[in-house]
C-alpha positions as CSV (number, residue, x, y, z in Angstrom):
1,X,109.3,90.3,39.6
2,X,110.2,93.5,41.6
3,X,112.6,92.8,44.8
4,X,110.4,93.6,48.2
5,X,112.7,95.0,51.3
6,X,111.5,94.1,54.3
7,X,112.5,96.0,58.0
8,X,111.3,93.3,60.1
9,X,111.6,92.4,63.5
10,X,109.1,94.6,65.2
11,X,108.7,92.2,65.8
12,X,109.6,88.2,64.3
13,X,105.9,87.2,65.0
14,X,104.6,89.1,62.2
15,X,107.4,89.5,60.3
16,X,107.4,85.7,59.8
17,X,103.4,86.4,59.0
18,X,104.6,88.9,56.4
19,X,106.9,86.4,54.5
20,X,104.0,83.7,54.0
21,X,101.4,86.3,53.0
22,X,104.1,87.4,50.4
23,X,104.9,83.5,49.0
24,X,101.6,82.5,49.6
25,X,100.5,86.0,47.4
26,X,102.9,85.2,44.6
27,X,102.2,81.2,44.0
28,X,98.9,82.4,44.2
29,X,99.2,85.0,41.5
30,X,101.8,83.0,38.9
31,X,101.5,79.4,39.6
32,X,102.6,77.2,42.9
33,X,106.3,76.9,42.5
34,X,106.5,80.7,42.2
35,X,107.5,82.3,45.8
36,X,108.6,86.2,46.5
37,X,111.8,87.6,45.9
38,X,112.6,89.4,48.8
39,X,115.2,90.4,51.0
40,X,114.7,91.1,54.9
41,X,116.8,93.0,57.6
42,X,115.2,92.3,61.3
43,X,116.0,94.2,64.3
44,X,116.3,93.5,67.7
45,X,113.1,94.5,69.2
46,X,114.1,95.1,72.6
47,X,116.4,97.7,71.1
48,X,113.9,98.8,69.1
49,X,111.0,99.2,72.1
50,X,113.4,100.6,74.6
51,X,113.8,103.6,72.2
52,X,110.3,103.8,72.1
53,X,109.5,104.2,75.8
54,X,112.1,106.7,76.0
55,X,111.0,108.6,73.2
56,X,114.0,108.3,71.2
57,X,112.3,108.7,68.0
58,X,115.1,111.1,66.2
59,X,117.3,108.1,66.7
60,X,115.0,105.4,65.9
61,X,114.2,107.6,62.0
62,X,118.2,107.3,62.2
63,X,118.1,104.0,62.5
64,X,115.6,102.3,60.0
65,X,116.6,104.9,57.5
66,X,120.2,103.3,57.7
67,X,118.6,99.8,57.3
68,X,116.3,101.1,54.4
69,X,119.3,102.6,52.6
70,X,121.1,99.4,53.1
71,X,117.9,97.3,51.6
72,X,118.0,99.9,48.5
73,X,121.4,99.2,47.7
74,X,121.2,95.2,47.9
75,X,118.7,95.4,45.1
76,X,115.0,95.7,47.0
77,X,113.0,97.8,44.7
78,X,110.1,98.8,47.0
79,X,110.0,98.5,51.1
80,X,108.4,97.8,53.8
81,X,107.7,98.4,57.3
82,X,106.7,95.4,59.1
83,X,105.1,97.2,61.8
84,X,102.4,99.7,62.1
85,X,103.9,102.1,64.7
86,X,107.4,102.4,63.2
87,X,105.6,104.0,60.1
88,X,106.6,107.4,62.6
89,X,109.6,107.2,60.7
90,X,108.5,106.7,56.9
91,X,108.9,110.6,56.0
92,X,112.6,110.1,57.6
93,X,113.3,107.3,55.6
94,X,111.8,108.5,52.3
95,X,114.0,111.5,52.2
96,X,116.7,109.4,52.0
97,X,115.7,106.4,49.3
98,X,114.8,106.0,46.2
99,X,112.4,103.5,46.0
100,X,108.8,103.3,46.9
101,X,108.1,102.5,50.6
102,X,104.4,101.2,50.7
103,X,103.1,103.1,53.6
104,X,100.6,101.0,55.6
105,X,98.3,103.5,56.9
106,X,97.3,104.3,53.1
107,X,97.3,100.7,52.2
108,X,94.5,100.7,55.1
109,X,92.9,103.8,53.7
110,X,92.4,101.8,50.4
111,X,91.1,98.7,52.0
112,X,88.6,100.8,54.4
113,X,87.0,103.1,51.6
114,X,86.8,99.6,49.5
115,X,84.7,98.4,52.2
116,X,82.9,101.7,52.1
117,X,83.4,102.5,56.0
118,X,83.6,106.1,57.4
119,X,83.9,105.4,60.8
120,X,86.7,102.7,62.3
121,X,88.0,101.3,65.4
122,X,91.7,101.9,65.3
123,X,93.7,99.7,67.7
124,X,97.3,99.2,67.9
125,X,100.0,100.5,70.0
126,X,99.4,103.1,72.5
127,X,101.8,104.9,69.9
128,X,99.9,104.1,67.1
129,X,96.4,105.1,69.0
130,X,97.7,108.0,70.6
131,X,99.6,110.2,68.3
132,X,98.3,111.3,65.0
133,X,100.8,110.1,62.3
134,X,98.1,107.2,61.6
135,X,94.8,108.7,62.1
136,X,96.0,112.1,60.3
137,X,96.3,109.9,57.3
138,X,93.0,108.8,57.0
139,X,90.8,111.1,57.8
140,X,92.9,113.5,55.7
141,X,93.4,111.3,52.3
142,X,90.3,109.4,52.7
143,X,87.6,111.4,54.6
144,X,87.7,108.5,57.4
145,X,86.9,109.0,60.8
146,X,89.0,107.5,63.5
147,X,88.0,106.5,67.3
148,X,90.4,104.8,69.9
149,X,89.3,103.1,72.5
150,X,89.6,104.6,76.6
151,X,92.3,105.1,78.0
152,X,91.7,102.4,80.0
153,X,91.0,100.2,77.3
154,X,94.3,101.4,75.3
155,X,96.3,100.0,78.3
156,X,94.9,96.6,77.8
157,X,95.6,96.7,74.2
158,X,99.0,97.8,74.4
159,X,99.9,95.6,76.8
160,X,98.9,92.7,75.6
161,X,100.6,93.7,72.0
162,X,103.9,94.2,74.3
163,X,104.3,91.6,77.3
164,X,102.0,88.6,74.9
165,X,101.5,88.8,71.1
166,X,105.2,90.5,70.5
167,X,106.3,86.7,72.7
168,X,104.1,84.1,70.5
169,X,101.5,84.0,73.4
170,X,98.1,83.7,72.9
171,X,95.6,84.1,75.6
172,X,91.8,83.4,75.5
173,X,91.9,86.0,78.3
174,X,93.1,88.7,76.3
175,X,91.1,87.8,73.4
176,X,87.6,88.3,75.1
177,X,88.8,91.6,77.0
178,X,90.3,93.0,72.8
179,X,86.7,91.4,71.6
180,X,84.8,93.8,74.4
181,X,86.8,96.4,73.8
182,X,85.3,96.0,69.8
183,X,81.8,95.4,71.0
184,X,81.9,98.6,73.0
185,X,82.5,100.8,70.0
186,X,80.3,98.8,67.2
187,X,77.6,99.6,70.1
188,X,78.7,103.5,69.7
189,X,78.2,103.3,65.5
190,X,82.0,102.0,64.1
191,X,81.6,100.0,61.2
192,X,84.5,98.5,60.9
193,X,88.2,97.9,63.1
194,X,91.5,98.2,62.4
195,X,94.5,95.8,63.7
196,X,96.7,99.0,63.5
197,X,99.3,96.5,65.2
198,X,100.3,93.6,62.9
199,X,100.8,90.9,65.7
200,X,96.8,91.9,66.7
201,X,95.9,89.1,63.8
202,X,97.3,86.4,65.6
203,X,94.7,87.0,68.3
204,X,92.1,88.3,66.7
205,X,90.1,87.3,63.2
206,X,87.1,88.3,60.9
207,X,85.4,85.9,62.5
208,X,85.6,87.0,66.0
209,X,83.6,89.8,65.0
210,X,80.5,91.3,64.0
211,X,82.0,93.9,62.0
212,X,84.8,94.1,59.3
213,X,87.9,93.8,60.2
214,X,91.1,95.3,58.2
215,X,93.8,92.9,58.9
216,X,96.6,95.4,58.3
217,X,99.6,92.5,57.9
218,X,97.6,90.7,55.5
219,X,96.6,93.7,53.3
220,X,100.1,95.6,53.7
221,X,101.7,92.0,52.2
222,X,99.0,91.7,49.9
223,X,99.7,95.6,48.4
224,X,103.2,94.4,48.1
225,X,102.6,91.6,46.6
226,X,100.7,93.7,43.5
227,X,103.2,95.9,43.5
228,X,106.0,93.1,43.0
229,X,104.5,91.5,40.3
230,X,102.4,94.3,38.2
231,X,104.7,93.6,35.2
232,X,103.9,90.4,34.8
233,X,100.4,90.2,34.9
């Protein structure tokens, strides 16, 4: 079984999500006393967010691609980003590692043309929403066209990721206004949503909605998952 690397901490909420897809993926796959090999470097998200808001994104690649070169030489053998919006800094850290980082906006492309949807809800961070490092990836690798909700709407989701989800809290409140916010586009032809945040699934789930939903935490863990254990299957 191949070693995973995880940069988690963007934060623990999902990052502790990540670590039972991965066992729960692996028993499921070999038998139940079989769990993932795996080794995991969180950061401190406040650190980590500050940067963000100030646009400090030359020193955030600096950063992950320190931990990612670290994970390399303890012995992970592929990594991952436990986060949708630090994926601004996968072509930083792949110039500088060896190993395969599992990129989670192509993982998403996979699942999405699976499904066989060409026009998707992306929500996430007002990052992840807003610049094109995401969207550029799907509609250019796999012919997919990406909306985002109003601006107005973006500030709700955003938040919410930031001052609730990212803290463990989860509000009824918020779920109907991200539900809305879902309704409005299926109304407007999207066939499917993304949770382009990976703290969105612990608020929202396929069956909140009308429409498929690509659960980005559970299919990134589930492509790693694969990936660990090719050889022995």
């Amino acid at each position: 079984m191949k070693k995973i690397g995880l940069i988690g901490g963007i934060t623990w909420q999902s990052t502790q999500l990540y670590y039972q897809y991965l066992n729960e993926g692996v028993a499921k796959a070999l038998g139940e006393n079989h769990s993932c090999r795996c080794l995991i470097e969180s950061v401190d998200f406040a650190d980590i967010s500050t940067k963000q808001a100030n646009d400090q994104w030359d020193v955030l690649n600096g950063d992950l691609t320190e931990i990612s070169v670290r994970l390399e030489q303890a012995g992970a053998e592929v990594l991952l980003i436990c986060a949708n919006t630090m994926h601004l800094c996968a072509d930083a850290i792949k110039e500088k590692i060896s190993i395969p980082l599992l990129h989670i906006a192509e993982v998403c492309g996979e699942a999405i043309t699976k499904k066989g949807s060409k026009k998707v809800l992306l929500l996430g961070t007002k990052y992840t929403m807003e610049l094109d490092f995401y969207k550029d990836i799907l509609k250019n690798q796999y012919g997919i066209e990406v909306v985002v909700p109003s601006g107005e709407d973006r500030k709700v989701v955003h938040n919410v990721i930031y001052t609730e989800l990212a803290k463990g809290i989860i509000s009824e409140k918020s779920k109907k206004q991200y539900l809305e916010i879902i309704k409005k586009s299926e109304a407007e032809g999207v066939e499917a949503v993304i949770l382009g945040c990976t703290e969105i699934p612990l608020l929202i789930q396929q069956e909140d909605c009308g429409i498929p939903v690509i659960d980005t935490t559970a299919i990134h863990a589930k492509a790693a998952v694969e990936f660990a254990i090719s050889e022995l299957i």
